[in-house]
Rosetta silent file (secondary structure, phi, psi, omega in degrees, C-alpha in Angstrom):
SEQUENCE: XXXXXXXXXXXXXXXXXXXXXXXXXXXXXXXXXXXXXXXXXXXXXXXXXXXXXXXXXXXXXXXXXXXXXXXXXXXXXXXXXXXXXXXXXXXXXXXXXXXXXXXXXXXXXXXXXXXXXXXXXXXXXXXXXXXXXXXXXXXXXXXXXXXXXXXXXXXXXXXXXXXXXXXXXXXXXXXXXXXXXXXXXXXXXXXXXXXXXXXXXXXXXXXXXXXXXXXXXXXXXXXXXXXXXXXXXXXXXXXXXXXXXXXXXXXXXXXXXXXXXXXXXXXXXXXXXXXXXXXXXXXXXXXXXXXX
SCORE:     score description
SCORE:     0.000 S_00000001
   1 L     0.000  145.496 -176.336    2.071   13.237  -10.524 S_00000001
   2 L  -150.983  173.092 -162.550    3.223   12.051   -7.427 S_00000001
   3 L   -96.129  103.648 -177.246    3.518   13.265   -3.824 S_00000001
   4 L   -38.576  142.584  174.536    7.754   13.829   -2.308 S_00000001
   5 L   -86.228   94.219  168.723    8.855   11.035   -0.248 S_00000001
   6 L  -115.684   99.396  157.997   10.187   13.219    3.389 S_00000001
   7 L   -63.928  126.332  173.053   10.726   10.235    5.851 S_00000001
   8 L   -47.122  131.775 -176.537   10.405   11.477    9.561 S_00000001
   9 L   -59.004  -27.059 -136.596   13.897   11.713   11.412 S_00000001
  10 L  -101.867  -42.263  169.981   11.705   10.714   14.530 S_00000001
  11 L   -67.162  -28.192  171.061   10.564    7.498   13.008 S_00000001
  12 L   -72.280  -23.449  178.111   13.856    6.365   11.155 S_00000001
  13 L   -80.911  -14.713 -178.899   15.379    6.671   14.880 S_00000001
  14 L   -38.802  127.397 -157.876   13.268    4.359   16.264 S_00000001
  15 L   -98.309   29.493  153.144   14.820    1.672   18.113 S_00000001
  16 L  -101.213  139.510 -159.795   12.245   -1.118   17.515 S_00000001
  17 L   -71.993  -57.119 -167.276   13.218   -2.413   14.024 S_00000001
  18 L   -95.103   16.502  171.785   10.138   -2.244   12.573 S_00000001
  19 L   -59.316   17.485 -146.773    9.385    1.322   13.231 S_00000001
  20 L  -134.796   31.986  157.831   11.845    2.769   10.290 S_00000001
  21 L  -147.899  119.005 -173.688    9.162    3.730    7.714 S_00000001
  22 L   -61.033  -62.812 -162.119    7.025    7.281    7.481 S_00000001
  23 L   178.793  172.684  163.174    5.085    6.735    4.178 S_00000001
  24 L   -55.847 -175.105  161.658    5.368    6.612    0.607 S_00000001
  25 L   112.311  100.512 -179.398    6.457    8.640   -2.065 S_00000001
  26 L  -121.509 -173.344  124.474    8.223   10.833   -4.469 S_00000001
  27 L   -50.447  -47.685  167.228    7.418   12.920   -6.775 S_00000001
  28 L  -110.863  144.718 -172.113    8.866   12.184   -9.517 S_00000001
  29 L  -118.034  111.783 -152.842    8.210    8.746  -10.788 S_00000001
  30 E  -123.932  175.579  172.894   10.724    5.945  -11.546 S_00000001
  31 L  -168.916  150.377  178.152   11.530    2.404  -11.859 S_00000001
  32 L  -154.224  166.675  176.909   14.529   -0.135  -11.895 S_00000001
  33 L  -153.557  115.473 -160.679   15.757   -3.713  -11.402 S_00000001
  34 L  -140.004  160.736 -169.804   17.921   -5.879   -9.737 S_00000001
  35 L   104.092  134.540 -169.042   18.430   -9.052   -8.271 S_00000001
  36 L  -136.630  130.977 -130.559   18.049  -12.752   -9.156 S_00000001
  37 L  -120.962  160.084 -153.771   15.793  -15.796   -6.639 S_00000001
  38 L  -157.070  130.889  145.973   18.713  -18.778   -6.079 S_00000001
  39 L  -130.189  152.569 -155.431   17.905  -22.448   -5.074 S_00000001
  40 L   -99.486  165.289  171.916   20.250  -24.595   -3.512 S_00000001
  41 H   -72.318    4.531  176.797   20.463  -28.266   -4.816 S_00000001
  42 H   -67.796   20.112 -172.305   19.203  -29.709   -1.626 S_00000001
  43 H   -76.380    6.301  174.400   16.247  -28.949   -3.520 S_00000001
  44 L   -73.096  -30.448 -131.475   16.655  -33.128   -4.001 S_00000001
  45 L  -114.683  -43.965 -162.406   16.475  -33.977   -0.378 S_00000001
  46 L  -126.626  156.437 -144.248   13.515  -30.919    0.903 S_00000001
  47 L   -97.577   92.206 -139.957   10.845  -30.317   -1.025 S_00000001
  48 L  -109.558  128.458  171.005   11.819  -26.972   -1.893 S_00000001
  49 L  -115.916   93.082 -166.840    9.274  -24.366   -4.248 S_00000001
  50 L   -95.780   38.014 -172.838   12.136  -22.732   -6.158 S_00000001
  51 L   -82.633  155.760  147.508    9.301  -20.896   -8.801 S_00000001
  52 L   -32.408  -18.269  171.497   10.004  -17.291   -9.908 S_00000001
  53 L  -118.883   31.431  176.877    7.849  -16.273   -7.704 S_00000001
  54 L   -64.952  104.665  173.905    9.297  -17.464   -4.168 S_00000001
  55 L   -43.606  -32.094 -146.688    8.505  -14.755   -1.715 S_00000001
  56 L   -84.512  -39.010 -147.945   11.297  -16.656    0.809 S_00000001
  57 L   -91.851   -8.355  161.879   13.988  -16.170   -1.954 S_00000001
  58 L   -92.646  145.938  166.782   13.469  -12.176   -1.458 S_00000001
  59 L   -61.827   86.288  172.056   16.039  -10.186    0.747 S_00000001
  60 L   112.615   -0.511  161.940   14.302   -8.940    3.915 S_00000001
  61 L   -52.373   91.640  177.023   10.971  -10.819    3.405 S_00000001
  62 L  -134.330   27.965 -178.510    9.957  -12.096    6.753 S_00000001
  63 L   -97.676  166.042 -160.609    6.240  -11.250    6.658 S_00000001
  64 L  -132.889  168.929  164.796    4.364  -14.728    6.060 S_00000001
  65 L   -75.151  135.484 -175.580    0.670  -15.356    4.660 S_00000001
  66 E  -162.643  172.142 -164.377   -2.299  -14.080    6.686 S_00000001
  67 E  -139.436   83.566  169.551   -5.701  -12.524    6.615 S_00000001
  68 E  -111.008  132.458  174.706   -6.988   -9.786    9.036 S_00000001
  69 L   -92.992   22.151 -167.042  -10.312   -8.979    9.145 S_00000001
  70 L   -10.887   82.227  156.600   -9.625   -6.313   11.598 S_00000001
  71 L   -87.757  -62.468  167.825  -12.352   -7.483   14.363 S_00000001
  72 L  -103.410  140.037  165.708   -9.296   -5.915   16.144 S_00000001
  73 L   -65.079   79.693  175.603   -5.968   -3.661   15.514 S_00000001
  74 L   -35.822   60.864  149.876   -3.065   -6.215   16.414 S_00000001
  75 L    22.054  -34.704 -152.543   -0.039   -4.357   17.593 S_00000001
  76 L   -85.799  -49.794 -155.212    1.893   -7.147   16.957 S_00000001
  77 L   -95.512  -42.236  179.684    1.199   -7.113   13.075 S_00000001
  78 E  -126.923  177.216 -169.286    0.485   -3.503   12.421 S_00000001
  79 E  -134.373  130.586  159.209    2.267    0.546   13.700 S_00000001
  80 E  -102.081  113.685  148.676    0.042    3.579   13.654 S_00000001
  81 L   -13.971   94.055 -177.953    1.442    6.579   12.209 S_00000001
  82 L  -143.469  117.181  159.528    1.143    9.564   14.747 S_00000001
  83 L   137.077  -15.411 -139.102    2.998   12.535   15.189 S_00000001
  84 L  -157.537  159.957  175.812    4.525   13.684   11.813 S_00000001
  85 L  -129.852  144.833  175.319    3.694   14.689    8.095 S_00000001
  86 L   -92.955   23.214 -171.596    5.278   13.704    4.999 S_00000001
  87 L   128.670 -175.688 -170.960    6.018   17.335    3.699 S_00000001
  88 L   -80.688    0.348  139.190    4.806   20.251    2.875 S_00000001
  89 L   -13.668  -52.786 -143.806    2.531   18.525    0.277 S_00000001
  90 L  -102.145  121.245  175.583    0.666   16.980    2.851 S_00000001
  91 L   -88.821  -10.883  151.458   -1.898   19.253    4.763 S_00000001
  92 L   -70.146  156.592  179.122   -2.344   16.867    7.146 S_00000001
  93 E  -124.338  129.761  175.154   -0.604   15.388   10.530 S_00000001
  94 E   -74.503  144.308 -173.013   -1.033   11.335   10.586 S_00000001
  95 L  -150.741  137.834 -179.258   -2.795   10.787   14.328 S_00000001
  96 H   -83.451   -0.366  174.139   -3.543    7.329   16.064 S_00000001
  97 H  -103.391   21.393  164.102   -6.354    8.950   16.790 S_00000001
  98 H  -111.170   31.931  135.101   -8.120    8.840   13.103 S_00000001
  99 E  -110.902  103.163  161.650   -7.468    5.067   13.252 S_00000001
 100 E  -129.670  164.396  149.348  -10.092    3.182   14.566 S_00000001
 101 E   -78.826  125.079 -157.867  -12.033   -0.227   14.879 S_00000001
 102 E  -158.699  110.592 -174.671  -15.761   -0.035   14.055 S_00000001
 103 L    45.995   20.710 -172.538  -17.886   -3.124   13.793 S_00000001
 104 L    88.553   29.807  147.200  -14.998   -5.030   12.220 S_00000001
 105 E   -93.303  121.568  152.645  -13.928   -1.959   10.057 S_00000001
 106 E   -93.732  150.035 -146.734  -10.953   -0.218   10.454 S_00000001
 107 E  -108.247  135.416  146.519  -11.520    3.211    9.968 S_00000001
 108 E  -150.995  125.922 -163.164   -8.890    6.328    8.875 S_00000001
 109 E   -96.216  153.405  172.056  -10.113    9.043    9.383 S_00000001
 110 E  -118.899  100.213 -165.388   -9.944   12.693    7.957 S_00000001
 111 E  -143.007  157.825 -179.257  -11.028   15.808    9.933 S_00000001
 112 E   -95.339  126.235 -165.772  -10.165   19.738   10.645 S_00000001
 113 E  -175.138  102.221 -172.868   -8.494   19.424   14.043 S_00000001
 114 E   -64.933  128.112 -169.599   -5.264   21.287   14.660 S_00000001
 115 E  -137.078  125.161 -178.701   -2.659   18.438   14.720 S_00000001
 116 L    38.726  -97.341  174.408    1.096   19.282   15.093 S_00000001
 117 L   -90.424  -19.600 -163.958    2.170   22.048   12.156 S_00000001
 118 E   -85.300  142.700 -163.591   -1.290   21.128   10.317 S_00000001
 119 E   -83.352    2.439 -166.959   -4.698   22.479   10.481 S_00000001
 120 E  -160.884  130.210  172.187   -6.189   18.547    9.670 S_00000001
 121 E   -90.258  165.843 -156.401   -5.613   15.011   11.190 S_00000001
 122 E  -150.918  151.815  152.153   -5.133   12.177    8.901 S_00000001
 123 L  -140.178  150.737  151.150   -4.646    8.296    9.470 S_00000001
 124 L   -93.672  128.304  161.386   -2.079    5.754    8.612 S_00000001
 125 E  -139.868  174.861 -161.643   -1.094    2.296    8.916 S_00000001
 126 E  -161.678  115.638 -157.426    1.610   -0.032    8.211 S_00000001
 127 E   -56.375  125.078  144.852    2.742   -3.525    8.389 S_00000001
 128 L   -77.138   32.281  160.358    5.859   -4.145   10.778 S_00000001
 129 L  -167.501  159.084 -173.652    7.070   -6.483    8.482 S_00000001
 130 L   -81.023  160.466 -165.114    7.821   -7.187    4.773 S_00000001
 131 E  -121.036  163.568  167.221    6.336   -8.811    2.296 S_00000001
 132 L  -140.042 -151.218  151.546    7.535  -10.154   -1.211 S_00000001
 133 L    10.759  129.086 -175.281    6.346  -12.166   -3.992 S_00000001
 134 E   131.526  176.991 -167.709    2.329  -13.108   -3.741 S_00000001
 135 E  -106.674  125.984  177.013   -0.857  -11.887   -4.004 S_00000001
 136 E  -113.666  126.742  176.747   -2.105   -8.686   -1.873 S_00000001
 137 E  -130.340  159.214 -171.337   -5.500   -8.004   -1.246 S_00000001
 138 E  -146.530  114.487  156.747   -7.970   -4.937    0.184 S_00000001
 139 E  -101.348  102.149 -172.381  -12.031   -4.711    0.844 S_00000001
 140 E  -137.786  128.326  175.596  -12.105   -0.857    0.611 S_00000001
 141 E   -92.307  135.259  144.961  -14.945    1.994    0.282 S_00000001
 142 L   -79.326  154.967 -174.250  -12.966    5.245   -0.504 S_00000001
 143 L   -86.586  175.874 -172.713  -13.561    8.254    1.425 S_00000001
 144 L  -103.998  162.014 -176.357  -15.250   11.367   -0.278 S_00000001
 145 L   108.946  126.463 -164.478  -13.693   14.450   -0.953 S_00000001
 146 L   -66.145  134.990  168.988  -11.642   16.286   -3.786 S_00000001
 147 L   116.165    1.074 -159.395   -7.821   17.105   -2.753 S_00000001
 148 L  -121.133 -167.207 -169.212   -7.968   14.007   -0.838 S_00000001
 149 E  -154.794  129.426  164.803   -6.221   10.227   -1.558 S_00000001
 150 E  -106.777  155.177  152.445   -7.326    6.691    0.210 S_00000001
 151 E  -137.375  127.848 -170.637   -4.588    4.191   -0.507 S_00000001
 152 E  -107.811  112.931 -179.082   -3.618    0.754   -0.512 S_00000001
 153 E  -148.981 -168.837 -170.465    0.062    0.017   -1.470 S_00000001
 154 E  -124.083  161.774  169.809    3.047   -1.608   -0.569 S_00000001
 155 E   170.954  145.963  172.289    6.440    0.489   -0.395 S_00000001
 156 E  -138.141  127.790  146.871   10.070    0.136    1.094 S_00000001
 157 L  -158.583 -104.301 -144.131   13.256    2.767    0.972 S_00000001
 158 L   -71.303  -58.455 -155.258   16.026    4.694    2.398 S_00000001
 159 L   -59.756    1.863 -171.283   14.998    4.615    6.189 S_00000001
 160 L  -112.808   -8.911 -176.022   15.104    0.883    5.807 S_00000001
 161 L    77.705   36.634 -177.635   18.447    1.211    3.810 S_00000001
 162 L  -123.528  132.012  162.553   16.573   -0.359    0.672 S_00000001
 163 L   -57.422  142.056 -114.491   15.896    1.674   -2.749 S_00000001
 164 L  -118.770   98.625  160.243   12.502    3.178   -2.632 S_00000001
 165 E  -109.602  178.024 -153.519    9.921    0.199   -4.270 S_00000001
 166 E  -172.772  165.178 -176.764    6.557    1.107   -3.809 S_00000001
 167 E  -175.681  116.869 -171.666    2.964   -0.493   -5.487 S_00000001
 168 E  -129.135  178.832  144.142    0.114    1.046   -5.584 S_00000001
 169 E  -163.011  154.392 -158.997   -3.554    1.820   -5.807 S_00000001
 170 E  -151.158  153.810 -165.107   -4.848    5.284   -4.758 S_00000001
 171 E  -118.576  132.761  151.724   -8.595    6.575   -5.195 S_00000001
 172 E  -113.916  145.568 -179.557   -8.167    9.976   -5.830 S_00000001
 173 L   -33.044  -34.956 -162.634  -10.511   12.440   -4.616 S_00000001
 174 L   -70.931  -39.573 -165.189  -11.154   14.718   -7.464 S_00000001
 175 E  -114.560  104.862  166.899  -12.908   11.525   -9.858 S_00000001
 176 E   -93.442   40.135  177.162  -13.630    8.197   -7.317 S_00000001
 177 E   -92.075  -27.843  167.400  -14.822    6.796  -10.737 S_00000001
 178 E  -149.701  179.899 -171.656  -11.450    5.555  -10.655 S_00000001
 179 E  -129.247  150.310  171.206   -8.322    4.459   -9.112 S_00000001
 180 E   -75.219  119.955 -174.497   -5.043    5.293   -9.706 S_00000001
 181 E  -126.806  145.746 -163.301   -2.755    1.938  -10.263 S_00000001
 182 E   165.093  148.441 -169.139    1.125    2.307  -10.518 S_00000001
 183 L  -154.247  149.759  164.566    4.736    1.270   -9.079 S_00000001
 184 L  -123.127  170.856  177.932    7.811    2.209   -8.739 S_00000001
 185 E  -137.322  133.753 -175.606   11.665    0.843   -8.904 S_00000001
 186 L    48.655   49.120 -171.354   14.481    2.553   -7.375 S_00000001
 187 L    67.045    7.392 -166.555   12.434    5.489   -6.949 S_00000001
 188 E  -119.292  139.502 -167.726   11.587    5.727  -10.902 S_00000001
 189 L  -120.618 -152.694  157.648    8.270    5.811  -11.812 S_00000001
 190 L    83.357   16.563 -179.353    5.929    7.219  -14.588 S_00000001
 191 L  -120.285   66.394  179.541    3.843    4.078  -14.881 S_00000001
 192 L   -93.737  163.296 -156.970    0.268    5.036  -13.674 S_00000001
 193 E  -157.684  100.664  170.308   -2.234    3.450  -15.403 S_00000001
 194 E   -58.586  116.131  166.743   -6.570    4.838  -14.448 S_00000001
 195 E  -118.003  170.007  161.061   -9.060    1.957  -14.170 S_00000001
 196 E   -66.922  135.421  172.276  -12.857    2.250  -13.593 S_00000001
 197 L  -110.827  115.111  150.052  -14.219    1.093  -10.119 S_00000001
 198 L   -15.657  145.576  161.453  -18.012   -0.108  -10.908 S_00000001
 199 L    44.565   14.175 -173.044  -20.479    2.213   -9.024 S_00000001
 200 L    83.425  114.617  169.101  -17.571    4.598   -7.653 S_00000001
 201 L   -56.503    8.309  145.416  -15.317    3.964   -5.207 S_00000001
 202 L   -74.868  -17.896  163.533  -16.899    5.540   -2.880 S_00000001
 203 L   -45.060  -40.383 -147.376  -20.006    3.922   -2.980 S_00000001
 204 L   167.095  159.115  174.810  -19.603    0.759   -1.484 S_00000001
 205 L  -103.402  152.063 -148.121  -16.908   -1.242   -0.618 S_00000001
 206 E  -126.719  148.333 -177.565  -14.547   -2.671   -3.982 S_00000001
 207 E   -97.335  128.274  173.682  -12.134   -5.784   -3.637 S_00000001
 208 E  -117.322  155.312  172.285   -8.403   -4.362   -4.987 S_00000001
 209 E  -138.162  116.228  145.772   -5.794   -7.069   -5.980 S_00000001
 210 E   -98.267  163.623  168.821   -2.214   -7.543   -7.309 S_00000001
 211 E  -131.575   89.050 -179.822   -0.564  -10.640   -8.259 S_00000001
 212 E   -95.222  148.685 -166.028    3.194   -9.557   -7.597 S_00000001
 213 L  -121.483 -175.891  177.569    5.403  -12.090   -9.255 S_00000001
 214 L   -77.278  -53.631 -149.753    9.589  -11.589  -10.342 S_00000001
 215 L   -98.905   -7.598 -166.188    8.405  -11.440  -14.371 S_00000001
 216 L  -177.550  146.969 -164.629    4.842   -9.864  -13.969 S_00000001
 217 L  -134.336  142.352 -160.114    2.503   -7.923  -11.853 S_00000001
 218 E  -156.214   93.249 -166.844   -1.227   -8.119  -12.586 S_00000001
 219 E   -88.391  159.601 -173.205   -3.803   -5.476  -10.708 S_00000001
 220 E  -132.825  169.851  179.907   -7.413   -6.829  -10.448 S_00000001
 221 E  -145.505  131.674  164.938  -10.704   -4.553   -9.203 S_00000001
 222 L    39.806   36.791  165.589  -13.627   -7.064   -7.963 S_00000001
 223 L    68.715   50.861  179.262  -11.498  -10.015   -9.134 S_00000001
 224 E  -139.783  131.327 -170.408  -11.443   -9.066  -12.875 S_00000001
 225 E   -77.438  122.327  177.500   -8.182   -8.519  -14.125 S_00000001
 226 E  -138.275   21.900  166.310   -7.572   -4.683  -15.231 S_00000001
 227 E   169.163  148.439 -170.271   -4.259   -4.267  -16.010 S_00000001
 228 E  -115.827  171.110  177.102   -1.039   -5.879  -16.468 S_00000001
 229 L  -163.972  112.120  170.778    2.967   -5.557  -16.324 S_00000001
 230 L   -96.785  -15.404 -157.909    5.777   -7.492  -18.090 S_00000001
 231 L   -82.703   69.592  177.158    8.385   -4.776  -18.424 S_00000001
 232 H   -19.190  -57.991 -149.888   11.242   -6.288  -15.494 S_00000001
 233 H   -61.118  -34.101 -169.717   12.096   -2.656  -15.500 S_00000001
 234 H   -88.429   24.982  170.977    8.701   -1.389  -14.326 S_00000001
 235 L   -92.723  136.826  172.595    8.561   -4.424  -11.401 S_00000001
 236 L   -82.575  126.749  175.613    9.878   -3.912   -7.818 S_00000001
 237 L   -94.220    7.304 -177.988   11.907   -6.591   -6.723 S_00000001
 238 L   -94.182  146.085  136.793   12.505   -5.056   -2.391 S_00000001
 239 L   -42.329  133.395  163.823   10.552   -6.648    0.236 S_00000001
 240 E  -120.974  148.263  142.602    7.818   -4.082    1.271 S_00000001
 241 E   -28.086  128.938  166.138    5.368   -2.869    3.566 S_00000001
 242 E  -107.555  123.634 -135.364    1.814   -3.149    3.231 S_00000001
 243 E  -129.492  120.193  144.832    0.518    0.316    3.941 S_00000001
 244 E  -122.255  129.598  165.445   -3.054    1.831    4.241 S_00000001
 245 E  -131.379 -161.097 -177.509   -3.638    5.815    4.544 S_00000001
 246 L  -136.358  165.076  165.107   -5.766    8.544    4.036 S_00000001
 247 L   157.371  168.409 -166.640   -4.306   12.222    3.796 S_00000001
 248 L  -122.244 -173.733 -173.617   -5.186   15.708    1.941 S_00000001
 249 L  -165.296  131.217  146.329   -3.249   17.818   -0.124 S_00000001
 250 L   -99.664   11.549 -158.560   -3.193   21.931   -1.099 S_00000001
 251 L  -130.881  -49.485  169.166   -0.689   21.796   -3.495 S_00000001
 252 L   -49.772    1.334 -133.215   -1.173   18.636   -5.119 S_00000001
 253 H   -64.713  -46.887 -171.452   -4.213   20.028   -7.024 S_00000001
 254 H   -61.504  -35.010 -175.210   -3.649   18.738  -10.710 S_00000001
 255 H   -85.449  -34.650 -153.361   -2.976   15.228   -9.364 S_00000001
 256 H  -130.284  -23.916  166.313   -5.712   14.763   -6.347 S_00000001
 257 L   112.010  134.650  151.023   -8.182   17.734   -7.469 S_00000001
 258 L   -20.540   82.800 -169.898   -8.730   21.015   -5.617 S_00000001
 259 L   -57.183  113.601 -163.516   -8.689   20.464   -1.938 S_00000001
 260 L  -145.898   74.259 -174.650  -12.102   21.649   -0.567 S_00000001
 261 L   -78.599   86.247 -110.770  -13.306   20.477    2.725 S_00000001
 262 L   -98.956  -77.664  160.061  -16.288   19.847    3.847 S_00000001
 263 L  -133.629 -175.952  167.170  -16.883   17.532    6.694 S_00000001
 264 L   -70.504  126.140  178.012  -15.071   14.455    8.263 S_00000001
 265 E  -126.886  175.113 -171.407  -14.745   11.658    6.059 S_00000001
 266 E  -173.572  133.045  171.485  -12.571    8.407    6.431 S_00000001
 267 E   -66.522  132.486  155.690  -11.370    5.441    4.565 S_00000001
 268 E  -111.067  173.540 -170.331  -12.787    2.028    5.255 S_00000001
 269 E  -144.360   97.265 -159.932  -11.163   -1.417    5.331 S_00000001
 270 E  -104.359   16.719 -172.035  -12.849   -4.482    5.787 S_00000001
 271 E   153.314  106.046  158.638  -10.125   -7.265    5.104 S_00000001
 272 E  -102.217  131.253  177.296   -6.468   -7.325    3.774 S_00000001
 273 E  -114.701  150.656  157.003   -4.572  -10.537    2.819 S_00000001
 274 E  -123.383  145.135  165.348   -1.196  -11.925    1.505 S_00000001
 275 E  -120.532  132.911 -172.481   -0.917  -15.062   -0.055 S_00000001
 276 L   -83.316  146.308  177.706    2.690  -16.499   -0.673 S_00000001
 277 L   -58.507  145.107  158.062    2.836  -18.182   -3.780 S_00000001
 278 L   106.210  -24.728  168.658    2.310  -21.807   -3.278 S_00000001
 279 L   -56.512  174.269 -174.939    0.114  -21.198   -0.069 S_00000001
 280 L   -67.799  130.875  159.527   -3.844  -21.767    0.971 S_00000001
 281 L   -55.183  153.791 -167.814   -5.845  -18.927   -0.310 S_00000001
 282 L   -74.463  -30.955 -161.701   -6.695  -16.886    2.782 S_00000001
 283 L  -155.261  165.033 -168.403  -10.457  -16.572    2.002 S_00000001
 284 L   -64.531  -93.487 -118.037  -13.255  -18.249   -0.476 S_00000001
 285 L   -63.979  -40.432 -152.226  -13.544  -14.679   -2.849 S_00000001
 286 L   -52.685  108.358  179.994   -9.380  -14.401   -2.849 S_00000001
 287 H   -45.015   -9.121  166.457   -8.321  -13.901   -6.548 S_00000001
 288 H   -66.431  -25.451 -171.578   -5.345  -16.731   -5.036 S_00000001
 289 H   -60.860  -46.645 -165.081   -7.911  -19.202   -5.074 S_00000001
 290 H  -103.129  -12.688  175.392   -8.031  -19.276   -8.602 S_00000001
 291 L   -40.516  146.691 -179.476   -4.498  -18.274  -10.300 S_00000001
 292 L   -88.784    0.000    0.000   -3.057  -19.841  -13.082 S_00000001
């Protein structure tokens, strides 16, 4: 099950360039693949890393390796969601003000607070710039509540003029026993795949990982490897976003659980990374440190 992808008109008009993505999402769930990574022969003369998995060698890649530990929200690196919903799925309105900093947490928050057509504020964030090839990482406690979804993914499409690739992990509310892991290509789907978080994802906060490569994608939970992908069709090959939200659902029931709210709750985030293949691991714990 998946949630429809409605990008905001108000966000695709945006005239700073890296304003031109709402959120994730379709419904229906697909996958495709195209594209082939090219070195030139100067690879005699500059020392060139021409592997299968050269991030540089993607089309619209320009995000680089980095580590925030969000003692502060950087402007420069990430755009808060405000103003807009991603359909009539979504019971929520994304608001900068359910993003906060808190001791070196960022926070997104979930609360009943009439926000634009919606009876509940929500928060989102989102890299301005893409990423490709490399290892992505998140130190995240999910928030509590059934109907509702924290998520850490990656995702590019239309508003960017790119086919809709997307990577995920998603806690969903009704069971935080597990997380939902799953990607799409060209909008095509259908490859979710449930793992177990130790002690609930809700609990405490749990280290999520991929290792996306051209031939294989490899998700990890607390640096233990829990699922794998070989199938070129079911890899994304666009440059992406790196995306966290929060958000509810009344509709969604089967997929996210009965929506039933309670109090405020809010996703935390204590440290996201990318590492480009051939780069420094970001941090000691970073499943890059150790790749084969």
């Amino acid at each position: 099950m998946r949630r429809p992808h409605n990008p905001q008109s108000r966000f695709a008009r945006a005239s700073i360039t890296p304003r031109t993505e709402c959120s994730k999402g379709s419904k229906t769930m697909k996958s495709d693949r195209f594209g082939r990574l090219w070195c030139l022969a100067l690879v005699t003369a500059l020392p060139l890393n021409c592997s299968v998995g050269n991030a540089a060698a993607q089309d619209g890649a320009n995000g680089t390796s980095f580590m925030d530990d969000f003692d502060k929200l950087d402007s420069k690196t990430w755009f808060v969601s405000d103003g807009w919903d991603n359909g009539a799925h979504q019971n929520c309105t994304w608001s900068k003000k359910q993003v906060k900093i808190v001791n070196g947490i960022l926070e997104l928050g979930f609360e009943e607070r009439k926000e634009g057509k919606r009876n509940f504020a929500c928060g989102e964030i989102q890299t301005r710039k893409r990423f490709g090839y490399g290892t992505y990482e998140a130190r995240i406690k999910a928030a509590d509540g059934s109907g509702l979804n924290s998520a850490f993914f990656t995702y590019i499409g239309p508003t960017d003029k790119k086919p809709h690739d997307e990577i995920d992990f998603e806690v969903l509310g009704k069971n935080t026993a597990k997380v939902q892991i799953n990607q799409y290509v060209s909008a095509k789907g259908g490859n979710e795949f449930l793992a177990d978080v130790p002690g609930g994802a809700n609990q405490g906060f749990n280290d999520y990982a991929f290792v996306w490569e051209k031939d294989r994608l490899r998700y990890y939970i607390n640096g233990e490897l829990v699922h794998e992908v070989t199938d070129p069709a079911n890899i994304p090959v666009n440059a992406q976003k790196i995306f966290f939200s929060l958000w509810g659902t009344d509709t969604l029931s089967d997929w996210m659980g009965t929506f039933s709210y309670k109090e405020p709750t809010r996703l935390q985030v204590d440290r996201v990374a990318f590492t480009a293949p051939g780069d420094k691991c970001q941090f000691a714990e970073s499943v890059a440190c150790r790749l084969d």
